[in-house]
C-alpha positions in Angstrom: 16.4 8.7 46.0 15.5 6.4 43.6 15.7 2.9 44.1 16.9 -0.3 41.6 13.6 -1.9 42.0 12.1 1.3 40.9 14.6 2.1 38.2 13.8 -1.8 36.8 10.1 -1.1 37.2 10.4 2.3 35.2 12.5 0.4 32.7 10.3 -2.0 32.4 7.0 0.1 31.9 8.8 2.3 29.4 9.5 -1.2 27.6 6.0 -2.4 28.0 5.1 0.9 26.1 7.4 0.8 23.2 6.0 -2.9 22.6 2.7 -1.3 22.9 3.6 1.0 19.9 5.6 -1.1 18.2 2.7 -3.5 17.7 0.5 -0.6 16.9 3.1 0.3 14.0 3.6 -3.2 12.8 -0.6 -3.5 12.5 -0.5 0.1 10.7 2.1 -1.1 8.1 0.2 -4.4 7.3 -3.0 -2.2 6.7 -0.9 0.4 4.1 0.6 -2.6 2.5 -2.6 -4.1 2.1 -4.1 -1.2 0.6 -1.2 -0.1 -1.6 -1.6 -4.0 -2.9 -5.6 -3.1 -3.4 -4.1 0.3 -5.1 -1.9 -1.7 -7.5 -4.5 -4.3 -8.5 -6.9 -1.3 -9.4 -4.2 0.6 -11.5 -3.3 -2.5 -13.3 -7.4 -3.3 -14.2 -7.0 0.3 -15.6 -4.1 -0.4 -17.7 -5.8 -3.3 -19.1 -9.2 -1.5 -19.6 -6.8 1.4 -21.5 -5.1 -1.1 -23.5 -8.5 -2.7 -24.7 -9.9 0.7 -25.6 -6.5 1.8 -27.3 -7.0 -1.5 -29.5 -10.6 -0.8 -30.2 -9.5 2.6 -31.3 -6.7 1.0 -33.9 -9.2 -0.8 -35.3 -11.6 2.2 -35.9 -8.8 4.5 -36.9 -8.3 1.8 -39.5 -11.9 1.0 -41.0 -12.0 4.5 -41.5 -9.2 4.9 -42.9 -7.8 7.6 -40.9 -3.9 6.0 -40.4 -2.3 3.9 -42.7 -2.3 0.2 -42.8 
């Protein structure tokens, strides 16, 4: 037969290890926020370096006369 004390000191352990994995997940999200951020930073540097070489390449197409002014 199974006792309160031991039914509050079951409780209590199963507790202990939900907060266990709880904290594990909180300290896993912070990490794949981080590195989504790090992601998003990177993609935007592309865009940028895209847009500089899509200017450059206006500018060409135009001394050459390829496109209209």
């Amino acid at each position: 037969m199974i006792m309160p004390e031991d039914t509050a000191n079951l409780i209590l352990e199963y507790m202990r290890k939900f907060d266990q994995k709880l904290d594990r997940m909180v300290d896993d999200l912070s990490d794949m926020k981080r590195r989504v951020t790090g992601v998003e930073e990177n993609l935007a540097g592309v865009h940028r370096r895209l847009d500089r070489m899509d200017d450059r390449l206006d500018r060409v197409e135009r001394r050459l006369e390829l496109v209209e002014a």
